[in-house]
C-alpha positions in Angstrom: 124.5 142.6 115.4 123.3 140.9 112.2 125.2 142.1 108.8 123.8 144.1 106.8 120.5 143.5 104.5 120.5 143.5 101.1 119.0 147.3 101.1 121.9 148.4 103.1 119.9 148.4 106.5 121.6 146.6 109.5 119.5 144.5 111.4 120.1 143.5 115.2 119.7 140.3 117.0 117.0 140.8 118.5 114.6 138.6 121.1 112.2 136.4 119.9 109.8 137.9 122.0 109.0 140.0 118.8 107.6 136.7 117.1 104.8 136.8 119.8 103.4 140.2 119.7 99.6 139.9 118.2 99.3 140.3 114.3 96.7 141.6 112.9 97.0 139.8 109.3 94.5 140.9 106.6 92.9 144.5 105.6 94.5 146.5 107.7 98.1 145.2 107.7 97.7 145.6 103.8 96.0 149.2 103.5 97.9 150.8 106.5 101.6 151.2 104.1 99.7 152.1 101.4 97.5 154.5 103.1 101.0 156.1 104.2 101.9 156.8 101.1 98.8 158.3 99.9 99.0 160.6 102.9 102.3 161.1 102.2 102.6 162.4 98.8 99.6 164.1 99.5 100.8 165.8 102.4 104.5 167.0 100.5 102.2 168.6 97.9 100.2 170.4 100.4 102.5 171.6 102.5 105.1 172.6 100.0 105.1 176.2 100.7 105.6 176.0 104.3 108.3 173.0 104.2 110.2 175.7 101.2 109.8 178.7 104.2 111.1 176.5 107.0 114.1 175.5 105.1 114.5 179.3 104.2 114.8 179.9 108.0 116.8 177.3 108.7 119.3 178.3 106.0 119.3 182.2 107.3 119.4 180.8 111.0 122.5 178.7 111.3 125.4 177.3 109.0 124.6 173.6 108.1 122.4 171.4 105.9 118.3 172.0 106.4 117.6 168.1 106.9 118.9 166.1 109.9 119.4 162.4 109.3 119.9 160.1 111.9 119.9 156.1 112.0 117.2 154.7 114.1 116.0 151.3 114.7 112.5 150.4 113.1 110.1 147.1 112.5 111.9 143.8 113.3 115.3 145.7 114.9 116.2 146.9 111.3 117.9 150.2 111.2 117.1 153.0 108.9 117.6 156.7 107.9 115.2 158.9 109.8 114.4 162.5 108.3 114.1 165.8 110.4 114.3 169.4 109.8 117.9 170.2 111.3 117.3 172.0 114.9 120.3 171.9 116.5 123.8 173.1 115.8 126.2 171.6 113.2 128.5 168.4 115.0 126.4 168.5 118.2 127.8 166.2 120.8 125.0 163.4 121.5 126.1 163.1 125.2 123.4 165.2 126.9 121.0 162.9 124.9 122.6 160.0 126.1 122.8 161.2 129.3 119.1 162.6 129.7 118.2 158.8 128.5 120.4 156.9 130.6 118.5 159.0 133.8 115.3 157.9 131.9 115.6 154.3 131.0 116.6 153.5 134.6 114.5 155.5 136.8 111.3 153.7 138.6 108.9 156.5 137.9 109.6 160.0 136.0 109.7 161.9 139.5 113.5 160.4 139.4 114.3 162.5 136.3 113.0 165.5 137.2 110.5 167.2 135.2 111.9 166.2 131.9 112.7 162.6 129.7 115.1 162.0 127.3 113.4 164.7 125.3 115.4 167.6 126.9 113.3 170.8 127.6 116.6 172.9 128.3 119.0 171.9 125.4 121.4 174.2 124.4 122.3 172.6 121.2 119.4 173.9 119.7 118.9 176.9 117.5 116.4 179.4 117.2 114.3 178.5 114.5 114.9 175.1 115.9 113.1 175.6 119.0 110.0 177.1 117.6 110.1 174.1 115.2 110.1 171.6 118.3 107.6 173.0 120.1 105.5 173.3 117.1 106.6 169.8 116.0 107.3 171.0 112.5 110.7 169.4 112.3 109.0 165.7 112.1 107.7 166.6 108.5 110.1 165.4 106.6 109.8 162.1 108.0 107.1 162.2 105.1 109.4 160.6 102.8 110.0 158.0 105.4 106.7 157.1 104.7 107.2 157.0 100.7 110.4 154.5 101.8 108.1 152.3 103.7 110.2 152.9 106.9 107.8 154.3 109.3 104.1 154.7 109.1 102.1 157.7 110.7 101.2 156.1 113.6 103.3 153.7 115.6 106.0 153.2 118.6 108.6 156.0 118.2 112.0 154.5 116.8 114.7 154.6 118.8 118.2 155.5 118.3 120.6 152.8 118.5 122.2 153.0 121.9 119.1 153.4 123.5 118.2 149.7 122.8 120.9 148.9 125.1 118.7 149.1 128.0 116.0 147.3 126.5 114.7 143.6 127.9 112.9 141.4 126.6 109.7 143.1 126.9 110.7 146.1 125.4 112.0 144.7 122.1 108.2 144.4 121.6 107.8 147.6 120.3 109.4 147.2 117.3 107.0 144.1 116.3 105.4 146.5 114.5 106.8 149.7 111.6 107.4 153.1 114.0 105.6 156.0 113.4 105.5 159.9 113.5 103.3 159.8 116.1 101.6 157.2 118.9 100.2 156.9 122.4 103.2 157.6 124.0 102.9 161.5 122.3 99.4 161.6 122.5 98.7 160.3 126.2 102.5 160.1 127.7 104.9 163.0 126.2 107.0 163.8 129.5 104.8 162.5 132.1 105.1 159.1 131.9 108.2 156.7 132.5 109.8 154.3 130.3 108.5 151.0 131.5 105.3 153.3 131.1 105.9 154.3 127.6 106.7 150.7 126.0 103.3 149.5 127.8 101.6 152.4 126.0 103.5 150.7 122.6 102.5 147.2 123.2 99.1 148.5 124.1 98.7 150.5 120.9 100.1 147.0 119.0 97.8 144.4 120.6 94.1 146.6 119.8 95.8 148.9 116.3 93.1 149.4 114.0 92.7 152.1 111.0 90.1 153.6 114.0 92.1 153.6 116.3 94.8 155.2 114.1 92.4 157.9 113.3 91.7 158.8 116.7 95.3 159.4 117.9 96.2 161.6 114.5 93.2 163.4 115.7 94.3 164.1 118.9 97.9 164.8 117.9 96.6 167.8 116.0 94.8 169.0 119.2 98.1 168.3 121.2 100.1 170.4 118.6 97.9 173.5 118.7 97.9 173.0 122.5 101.9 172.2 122.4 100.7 169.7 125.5 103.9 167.9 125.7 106.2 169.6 123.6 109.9 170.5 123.8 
């Protein structure tokens, strides 16, 4: 583990298989972070009145603050805040998580682990509100202002949490060549259905051919996947 940067991030040592993944240096690499925050600030405008009734419900739901923060690791193995609308009880234990992803990160195919990943369908830490949130995916909004930061982008490899990069090789330290995002192939085409080997080569797949129309077409197809809630839990 590298000390920490000068913005308070930590930063791991990470392979320097990250140094090889394809960059696509010009337009888009510019526009993309500050299309971002366009859409961000945009979006917090927009959508103020429903982000105000969603903290209402969380507040009359359960005891504890309305936004979850949790470190994850982002671009280049640097690790930052991630924002979420609090789902899950006050002080929940992270062993089930680390558990469900421990089954996940070593099983061959998803048939190992059942019908479900390291996104638990059956997780008892979570509250009411917060399971309507999940399977509406309302709870990622916040991550808005992870966009404002510059920490994520919209599109992009999901970040991971920091003890999940323990069963990375190699190969899978690819992902984070690039910022992580709200959303990616892995929800659009893999959400509980495919295994992890399978979702990092859905990540490097997305890195080697990203494009601002390419981008486009999986926010698209999010929005059909949340109305359908295909993949959600």
């Amino acid at each position: 583990m590298i000390g920490p940067t000068s913005s308070g991030a930590s930063q791991f040592a990470v392979p320097n298989a990250l140094a090889t993944i394809p960059s696509h240096a010009g337009w888009y690499d510019r526009a993309k972070p500050v299309l971002d925050r366009v859409l961000a600030i945009v979006g917090l405008i927009v959508l103020l009145p429903a982000l105000l009734l969603i903290a209402l419900a969380i507040c009359l739901d359960s005891a504890g603050p309305i936004l979850f923060r949790q470190r994850r690791v982002g671009q280049g193995g640097v690790e930052f805040t991630m924002f979420k609308f609090r789902t899950m009880v006050v002080n929940a234990d992270d062993a089930l998580h680390r558990a469900a992803f421990d089954r996940f990160a070593r099983a061959r195919s998803l048939a190992d682990v059942g019908d479900t990943t390291f996104k638990m369908r059956r997780d008892p830490r979570i509250t009411r509100v917060g399971r309507i949130l999940r399977a509406t995916s309302l709870d990622e909004l916040p991550q808005l202002l992870n966009f404002i930061n510059g920490t994520m982008s919209l599109v992009g490899p999901r970040p991971p949490i920091r003890y999940e990069t323990a069963y990375y090789t190699a190969r899978h330290w690819g992902r984070l060549a690039v910022r992580p995002g709200l959303t990616g192939p892995w929800q659009v085409y893999g959400r509980n259905r495919v295994s992890f080997d399978e979702m990092v080569a859905l990540d490097l797949d997305y890195i080697a051919k990203r494009s601002l129309p390419y981008d486009l077409k999986l926010i698209l197809m999010t929005i059909g996947a949340m109305v359908s809630r295909n993949g959600a839990g």
